[in-house]
TIMI-645589 format. One line per 8 residues: for each residue x, z, y of C-alpha. Coordinates in steps of 0.1 Angstrom, whole numbers, plus 5000, padded with zeros to 4 digits. Each point is the difference from the previous one (the first is absolute). Last residue first. Layout:
% residues N
X Z Y ~ ...
This chain:
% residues 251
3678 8524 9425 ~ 4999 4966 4991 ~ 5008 4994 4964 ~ 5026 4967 4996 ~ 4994 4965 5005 ~ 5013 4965 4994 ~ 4977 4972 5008 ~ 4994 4962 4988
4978 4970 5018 ~ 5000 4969 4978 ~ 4995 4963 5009 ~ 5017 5005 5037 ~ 5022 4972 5001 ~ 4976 4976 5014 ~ 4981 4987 4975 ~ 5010 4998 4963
4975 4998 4969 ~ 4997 4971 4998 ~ 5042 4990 4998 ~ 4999 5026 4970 ~ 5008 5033 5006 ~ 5037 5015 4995 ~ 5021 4970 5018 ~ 4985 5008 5034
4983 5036 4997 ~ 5007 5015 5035 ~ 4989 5033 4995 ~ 4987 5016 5039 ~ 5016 5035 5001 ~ 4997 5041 5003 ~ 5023 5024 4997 ~ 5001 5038 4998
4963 5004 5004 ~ 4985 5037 5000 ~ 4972 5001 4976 ~ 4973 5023 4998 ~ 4970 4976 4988 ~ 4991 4996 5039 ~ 5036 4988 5009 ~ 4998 4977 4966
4968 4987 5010 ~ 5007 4991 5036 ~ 5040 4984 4994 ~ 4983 4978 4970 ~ 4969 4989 5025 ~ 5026 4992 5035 ~ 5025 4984 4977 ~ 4977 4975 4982
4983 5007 4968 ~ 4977 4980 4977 ~ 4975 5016 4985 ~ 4991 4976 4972 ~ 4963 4995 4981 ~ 4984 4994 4966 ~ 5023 4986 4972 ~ 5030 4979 5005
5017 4973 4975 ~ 4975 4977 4996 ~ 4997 4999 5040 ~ 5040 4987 5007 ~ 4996 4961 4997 ~ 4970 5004 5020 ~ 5020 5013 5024 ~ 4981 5028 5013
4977 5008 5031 ~ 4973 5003 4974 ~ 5018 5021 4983 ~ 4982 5027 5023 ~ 5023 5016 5030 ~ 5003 5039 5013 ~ 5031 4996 5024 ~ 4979 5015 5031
4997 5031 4984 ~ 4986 5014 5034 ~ 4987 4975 5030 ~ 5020 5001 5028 ~ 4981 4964 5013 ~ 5031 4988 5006 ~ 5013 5010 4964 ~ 4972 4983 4985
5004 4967 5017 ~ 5032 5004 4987 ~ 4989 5010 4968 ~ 4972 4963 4998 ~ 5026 4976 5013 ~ 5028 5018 4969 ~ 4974 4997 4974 ~ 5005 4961 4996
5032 5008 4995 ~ 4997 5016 4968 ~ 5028 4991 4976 ~ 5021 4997 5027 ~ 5000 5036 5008 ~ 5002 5009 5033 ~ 4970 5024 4995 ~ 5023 5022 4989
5014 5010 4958 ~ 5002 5030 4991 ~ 5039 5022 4997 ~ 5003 5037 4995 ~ 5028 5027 4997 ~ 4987 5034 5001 ~ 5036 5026 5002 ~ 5002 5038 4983
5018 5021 5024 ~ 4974 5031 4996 ~ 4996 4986 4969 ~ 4968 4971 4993 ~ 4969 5004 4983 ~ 4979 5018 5026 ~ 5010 4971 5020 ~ 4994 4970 4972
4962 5025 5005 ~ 5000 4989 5035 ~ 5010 4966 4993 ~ 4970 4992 4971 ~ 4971 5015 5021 ~ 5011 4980 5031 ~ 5003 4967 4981 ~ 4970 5009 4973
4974 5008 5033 ~ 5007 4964 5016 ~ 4993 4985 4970 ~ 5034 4986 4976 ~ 5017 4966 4987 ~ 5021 5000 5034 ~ 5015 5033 4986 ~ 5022 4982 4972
5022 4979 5009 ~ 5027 5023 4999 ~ 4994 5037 4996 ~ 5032 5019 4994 ~ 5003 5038 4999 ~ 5030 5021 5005 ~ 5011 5036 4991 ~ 4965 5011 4980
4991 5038 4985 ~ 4991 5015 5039 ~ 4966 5005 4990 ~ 4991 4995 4966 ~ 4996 4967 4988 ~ 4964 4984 5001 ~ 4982 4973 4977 ~ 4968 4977 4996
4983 5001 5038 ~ 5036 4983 5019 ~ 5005 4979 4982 ~ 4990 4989 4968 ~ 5019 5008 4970 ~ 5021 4986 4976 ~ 5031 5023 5005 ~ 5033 4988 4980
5031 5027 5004 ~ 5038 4985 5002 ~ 5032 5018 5002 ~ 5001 5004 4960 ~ 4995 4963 5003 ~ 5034 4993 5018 ~ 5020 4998 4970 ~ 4980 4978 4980
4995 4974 5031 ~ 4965 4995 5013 ~ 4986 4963 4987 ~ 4977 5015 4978 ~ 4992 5028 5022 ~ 4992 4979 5026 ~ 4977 4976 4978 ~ 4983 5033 4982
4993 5012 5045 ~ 4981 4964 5008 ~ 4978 5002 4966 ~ 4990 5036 5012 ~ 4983 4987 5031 ~ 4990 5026 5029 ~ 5041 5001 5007 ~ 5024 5030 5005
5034 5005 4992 ~ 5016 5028 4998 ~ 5038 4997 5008 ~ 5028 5023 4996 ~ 5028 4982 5017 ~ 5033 4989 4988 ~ 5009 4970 5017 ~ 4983 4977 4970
4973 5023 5003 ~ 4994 4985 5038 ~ 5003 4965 4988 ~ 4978 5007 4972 ~ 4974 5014 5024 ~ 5002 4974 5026 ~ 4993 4969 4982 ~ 4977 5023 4973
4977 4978 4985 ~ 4971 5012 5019 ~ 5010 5028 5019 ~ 4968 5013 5022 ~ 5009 5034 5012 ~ 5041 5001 4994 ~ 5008 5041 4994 ~ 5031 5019 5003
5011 5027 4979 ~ 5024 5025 5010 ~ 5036 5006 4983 ~ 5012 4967 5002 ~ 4996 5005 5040 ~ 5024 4973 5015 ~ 4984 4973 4982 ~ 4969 5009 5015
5013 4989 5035 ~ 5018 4968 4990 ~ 4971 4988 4981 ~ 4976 5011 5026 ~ 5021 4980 5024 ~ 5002 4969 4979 ~ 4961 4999 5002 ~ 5000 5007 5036
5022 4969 5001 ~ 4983 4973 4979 ~ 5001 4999 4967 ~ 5006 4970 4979 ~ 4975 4983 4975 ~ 4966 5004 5020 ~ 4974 5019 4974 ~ 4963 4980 5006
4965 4999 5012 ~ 4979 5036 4987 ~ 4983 4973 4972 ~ 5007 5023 4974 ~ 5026 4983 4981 ~ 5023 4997 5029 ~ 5014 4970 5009 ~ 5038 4993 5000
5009 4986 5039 ~ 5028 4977 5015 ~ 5004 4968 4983 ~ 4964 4989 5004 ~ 4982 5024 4975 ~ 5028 5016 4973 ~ 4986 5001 4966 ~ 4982 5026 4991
5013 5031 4977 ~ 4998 5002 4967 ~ 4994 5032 4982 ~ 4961 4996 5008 ~ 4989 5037 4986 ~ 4959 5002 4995 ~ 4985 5014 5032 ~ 5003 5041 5001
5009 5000 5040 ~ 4964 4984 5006 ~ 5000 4973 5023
């Protein structure tokens, strides 16, 4: 999807109670936050002075909330039409707070080193190759102060929307293979496919806790996202739907 597509000022309907598609077909922008999301919120909030970036913002769930606190937010998403409809529903007096970056991440834009205090990517590195996760954290490192915090959330393999997957990755995960959350759509909900393109890499701990150590990541917590009454009945499991991490810099 190109991030110059012809504006959409509405946005979709809510899917099955839960969900607002994106218009891009990168699945969908959950209505609350979960709570690495209200950590980043917190966190920036206490920095007004140093901008802090959501990779991946859609319609802004998190980002208003966090401007709403008094952060200074950029936000970040590969569609322009998803960044006009947070800025039209972002308060007057918080959009001085607010910058709009339609690019793609990571290849399409850099900060200087050291220029970020927090970064939020929920939902979004499952949509990336091998090569874009670890190229993408290492330079959020480079980004980040020398306190600066990564707060990410993706989606596991105990994901309801996909478990059908969940025989084939834990045969995977016997076996030791590597990337062993790499699933087609055809492993989908059919109910789910229109609104996914290509492939997910879906994390569990042991994968999330590898990359970010090898990106340069030290993890300050680390959890299992139980998502009853924020996904749809489908798309529960077990109570680990999402997997989510709070990290600093290592040394």
């Amino acid at each position: 999807m190109s991030v110059n597509a012809p504006f959409q000022t509405k946005m979709p309907e809510i899917f099955e109670n839960y969900y607002i598609p994106t218009l891009n077909q990168t699945g969908f922008m959950t209505l609350e936050v979960d709570e690495y999301s209200q950590e980043f919120i917190k966190y920036s909030a206490s920095f007004p002075d140093v901008p802090s970036l959501e990779i991946g913002a859609t319609y802004g769930v998190a980002t208003l909330k966090a401007l709403s606190k008094g952060a200074h937010i950029i936000a970040n998403d590969i569609d322009n039409r998803h960044l006009e409809i947070l800025k039209q529903n972002c308060p007057e007096n918080c959009k001085d707070w607010l910058t709009l970056l339609p690019r793609s991440f990571p290849e399409a834009f850099d900060f200087k080193e050291g220029a970020l205090q927090a970064v939020l990517a929920c939902r979004v590195f499952h949509f990336f190759s091998e090569d874009k996760i670890l190229e993408g954290l290492k330079k959020i490192r480079s980004w980040l102060s020398g306190d600066g915090k990564l707060f990410i959330v993706n989606e596991t393999p105990y994901f309801g929307t996909c478990r059908a997957f969940i025989p084939i990755y834990e045969e995977r995960k016997r076996l030791g293979e590597p990337w062993l959350g790499l699933v087609d759509l055809n492993y989908f909900d059919p109910t789910k496919r229109p609104f996914v393109e290509g492939t997910v890499n879906l994390f569990d701990a042991d994968t999330l806790t590898w990359v970010l150590n090898e990106a340069g990541f030290k993890i300050e917590k680390l959890s299992y996202i139980n998502r009853t009454g924020v996904f749809p009945e489908s798309a529960l499991y077990d109570g680990r739907e999402s997997i989510g991490a709070m990290t600093v810099k290592s040394d």
